[in-house]
C-alpha positions in Angstrom: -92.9 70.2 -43.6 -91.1 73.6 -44.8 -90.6 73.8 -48.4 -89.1 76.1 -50.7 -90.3 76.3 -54.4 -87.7 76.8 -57.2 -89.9 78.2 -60.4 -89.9 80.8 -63.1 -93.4 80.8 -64.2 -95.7 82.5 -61.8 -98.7 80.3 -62.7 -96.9 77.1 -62.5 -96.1 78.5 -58.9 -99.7 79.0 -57.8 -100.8 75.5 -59.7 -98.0 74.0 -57.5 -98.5 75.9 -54.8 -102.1 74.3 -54.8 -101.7 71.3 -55.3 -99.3 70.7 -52.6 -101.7 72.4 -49.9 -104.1 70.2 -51.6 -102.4 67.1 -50.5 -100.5 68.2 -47.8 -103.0 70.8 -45.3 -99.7 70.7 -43.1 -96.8 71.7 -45.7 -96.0 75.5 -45.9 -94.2 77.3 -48.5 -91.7 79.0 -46.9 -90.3 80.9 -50.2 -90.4 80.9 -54.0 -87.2 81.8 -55.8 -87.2 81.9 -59.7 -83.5 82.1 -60.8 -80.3 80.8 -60.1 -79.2 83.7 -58.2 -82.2 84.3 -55.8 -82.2 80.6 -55.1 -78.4 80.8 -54.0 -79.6 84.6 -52.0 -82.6 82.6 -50.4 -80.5 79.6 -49.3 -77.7 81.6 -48.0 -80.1 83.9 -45.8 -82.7 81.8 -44.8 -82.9 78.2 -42.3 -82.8 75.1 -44.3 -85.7 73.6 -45.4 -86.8 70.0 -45.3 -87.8 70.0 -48.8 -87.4 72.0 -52.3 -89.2 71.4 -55.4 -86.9 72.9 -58.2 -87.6 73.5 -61.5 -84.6 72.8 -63.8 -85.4 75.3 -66.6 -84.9 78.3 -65.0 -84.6 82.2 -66.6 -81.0 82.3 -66.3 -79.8 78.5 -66.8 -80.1 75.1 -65.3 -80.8 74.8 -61.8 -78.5 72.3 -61.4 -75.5 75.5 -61.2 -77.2 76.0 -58.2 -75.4 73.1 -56.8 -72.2 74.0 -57.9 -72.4 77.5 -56.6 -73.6 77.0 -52.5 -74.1 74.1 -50.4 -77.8 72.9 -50.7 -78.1 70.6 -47.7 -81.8 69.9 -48.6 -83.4 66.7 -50.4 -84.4 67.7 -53.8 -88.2 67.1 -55.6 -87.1 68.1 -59.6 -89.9 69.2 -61.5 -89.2 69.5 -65.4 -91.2 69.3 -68.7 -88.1 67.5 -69.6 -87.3 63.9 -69.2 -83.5 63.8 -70.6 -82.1 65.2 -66.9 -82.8 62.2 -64.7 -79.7 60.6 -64.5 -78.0 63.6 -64.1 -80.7 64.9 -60.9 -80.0 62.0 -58.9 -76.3 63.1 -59.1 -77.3 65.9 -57.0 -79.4 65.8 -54.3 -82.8 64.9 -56.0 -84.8 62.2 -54.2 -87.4 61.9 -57.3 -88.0 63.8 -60.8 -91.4 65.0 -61.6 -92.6 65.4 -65.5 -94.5 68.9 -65.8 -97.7 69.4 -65.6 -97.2 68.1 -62.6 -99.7 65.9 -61.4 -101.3 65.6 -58.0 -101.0 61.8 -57.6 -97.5 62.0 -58.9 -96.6 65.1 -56.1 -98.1 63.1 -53.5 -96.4 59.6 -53.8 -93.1 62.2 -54.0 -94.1 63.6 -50.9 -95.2 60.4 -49.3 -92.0 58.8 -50.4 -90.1 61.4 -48.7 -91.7 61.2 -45.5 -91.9 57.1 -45.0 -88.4 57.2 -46.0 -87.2 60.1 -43.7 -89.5 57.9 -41.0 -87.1 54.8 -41.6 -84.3 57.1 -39.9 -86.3 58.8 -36.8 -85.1 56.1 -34.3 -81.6 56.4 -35.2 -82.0 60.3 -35.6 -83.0 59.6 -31.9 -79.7 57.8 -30.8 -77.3 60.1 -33.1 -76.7 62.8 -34.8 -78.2 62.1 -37.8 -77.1 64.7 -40.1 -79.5 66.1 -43.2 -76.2 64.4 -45.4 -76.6 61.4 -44.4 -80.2 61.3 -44.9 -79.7 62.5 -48.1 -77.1 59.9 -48.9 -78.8 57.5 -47.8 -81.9 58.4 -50.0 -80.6 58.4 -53.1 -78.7 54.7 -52.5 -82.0 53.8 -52.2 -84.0 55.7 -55.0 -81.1 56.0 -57.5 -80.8 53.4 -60.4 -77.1 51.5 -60.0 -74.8 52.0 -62.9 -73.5 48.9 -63.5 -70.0 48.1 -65.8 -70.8 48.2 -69.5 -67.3 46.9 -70.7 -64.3 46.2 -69.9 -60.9 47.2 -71.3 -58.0 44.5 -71.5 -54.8 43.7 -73.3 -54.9 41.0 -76.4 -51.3 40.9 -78.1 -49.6 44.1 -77.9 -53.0 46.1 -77.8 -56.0 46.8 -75.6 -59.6 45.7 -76.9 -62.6 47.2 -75.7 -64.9 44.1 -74.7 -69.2 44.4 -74.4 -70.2 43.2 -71.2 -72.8 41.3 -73.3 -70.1 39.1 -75.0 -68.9 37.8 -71.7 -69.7 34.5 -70.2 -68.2 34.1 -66.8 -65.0 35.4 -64.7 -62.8 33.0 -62.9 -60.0 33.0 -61.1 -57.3 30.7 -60.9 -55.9 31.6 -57.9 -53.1 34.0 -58.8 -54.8 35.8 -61.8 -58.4 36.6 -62.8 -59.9 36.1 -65.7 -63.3 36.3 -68.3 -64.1 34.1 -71.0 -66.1 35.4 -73.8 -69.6 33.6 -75.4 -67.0 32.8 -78.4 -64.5 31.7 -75.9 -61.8 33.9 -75.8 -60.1 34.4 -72.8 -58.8 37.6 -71.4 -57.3 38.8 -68.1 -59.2 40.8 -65.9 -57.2 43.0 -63.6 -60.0 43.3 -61.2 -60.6 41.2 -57.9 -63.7 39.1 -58.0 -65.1 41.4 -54.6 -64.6 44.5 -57.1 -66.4 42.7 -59.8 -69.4 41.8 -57.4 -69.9 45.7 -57.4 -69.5 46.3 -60.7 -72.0 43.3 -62.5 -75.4 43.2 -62.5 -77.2 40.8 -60.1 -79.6 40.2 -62.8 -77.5 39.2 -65.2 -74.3 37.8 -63.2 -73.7 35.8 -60.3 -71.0 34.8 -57.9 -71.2 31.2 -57.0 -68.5 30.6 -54.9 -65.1 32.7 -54.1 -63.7 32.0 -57.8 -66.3 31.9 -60.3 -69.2 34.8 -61.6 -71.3 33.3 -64.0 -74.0 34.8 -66.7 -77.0 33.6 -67.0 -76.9 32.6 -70.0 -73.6 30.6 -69.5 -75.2 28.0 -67.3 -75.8 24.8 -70.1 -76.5 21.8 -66.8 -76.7 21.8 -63.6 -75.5 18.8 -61.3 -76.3 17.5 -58.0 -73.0 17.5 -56.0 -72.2 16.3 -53.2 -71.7 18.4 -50.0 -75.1 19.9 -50.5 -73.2 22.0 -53.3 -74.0 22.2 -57.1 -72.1 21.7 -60.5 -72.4 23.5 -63.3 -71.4 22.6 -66.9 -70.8 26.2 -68.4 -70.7 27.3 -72.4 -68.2 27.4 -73.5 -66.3 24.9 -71.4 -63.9 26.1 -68.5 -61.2 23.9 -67.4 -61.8 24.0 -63.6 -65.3 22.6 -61.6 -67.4 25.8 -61.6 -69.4 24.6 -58.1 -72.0 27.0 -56.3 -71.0 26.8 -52.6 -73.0 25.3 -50.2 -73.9 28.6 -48.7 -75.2 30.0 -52.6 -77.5 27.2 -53.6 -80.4 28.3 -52.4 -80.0 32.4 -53.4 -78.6 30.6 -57.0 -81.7 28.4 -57.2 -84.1 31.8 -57.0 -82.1 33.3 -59.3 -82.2 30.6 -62.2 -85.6 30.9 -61.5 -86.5 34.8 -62.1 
């Protein structure tokens, strides 16, 4: 494994530089940068590695400019004595964040995870041409927290209200328009399909349970034996349609009630 370290302190470049041999007898460090420039200069005249560990503090600014300023088509280890910059490393290319003084148990499950999940793709790599992009992509979809909808904005009267997504209950759909009823049941039009709503909720806190209905958790007051192997459930506050989990969902719904 060829890897390039990012860093501005020369001591934290030989502790780092240790501990990876340390862990790693077969990684080599193929250059050291410490700025925003000479990173750019490196990457630009050098082959791509398969790994950098990048600092994010750097002399001249955030290494993150980096980013902005060349194509980096490498996965990224951040290392940081910062812990405010997560969200916004897995933006980029990062495939895990590292809190300084880095430690070696903490570099080697990075490195590990790198490797078993570069592994995952050696088949297909075998069968196409399995770009360092993709592998990247595909890293971070499975390392990177989902941002899931917070609230939504909809019309009441002749304004818009910003509603919580912790004051909903369920969304619905009646066939022509959708709709979400809130735990003091107001009811507001959504102008989102239920599909786009299944990517926007969180599975742990919302669930579709057929083609019309995405209930809360917290909504579900009984629930009925029905017949056709389905399920009905008496929601809070009370809709005025059968909320049923499809045949097909009773059995994924049932694990769920039961996290």
């Amino acid at each position: 494994m060829k890897i390039l370290i990012v860093e501005d302190e020369e001591l934290a470049v030989k502790k780092l530089t240790k501990t990876i041999n340390s862990v790693d007898e077969t990684a080599e460090i193929v250059g050291i940068a410490d700025s925003i420039r000479s990173t750019i200069d490196w990457l630009e005249n050098h082959p791509t590695p398969d790994l950098i560990l990048m600092d994010i503090e750097l002399a001249d600014g955030q290494s993150f400019e980096v980013f902005n300023l060349t194509k980096v088509k490498s996965p990224v280890i951040f290392t940081t004595s910062y812990d405010e910059y997560a969200l916004q490393a897995f933006k980029v290319n990062s495939i895990d964040y590292l809190l300084k003084p880095v430690q070696k148990e903490d570099l080697e499950a990075a490195l590990n995870k790198y490797k078993q999940l570069k592994n995952i793709y050696k088949e297909e790599d075998k069968k196409s041409d399995l770009s360092i992009d993709h592998l990247i992509k595909e890293l971070q979809q499975k390392l990177q927290p989902k941002e899931y909808r917070k609230r939504f904005l909809v019309k009441h009267a002749q304004k818009l209200v910003s509603i919580d997504i912790d004051e909903i209950a369920y969304f619905y759909s009646d066939g022509r328009l959708n709709f979400f009823k809130t735990i003091d049941n107001k009811k507001f039009v959504v102008d989102y399909t239920m599909d786009e709503l299944e990517e926007m909720l969180d599975p742990q806190r919302y669930f579709r349970i057929s083609r019309s209905f995405y209930i809360s958790i917290d909504s579900v007051d009984q629930i009925h034996d029905y017949f056709g192997n389905r399920l009905l459930l008496h929601l809070k506050p009370a809709v005025d349609k059968e909320a049923l989990v499809s045949r097909e969902k009773v059995t994924e719904f049932k694990k769920w009630m039961g996290k």
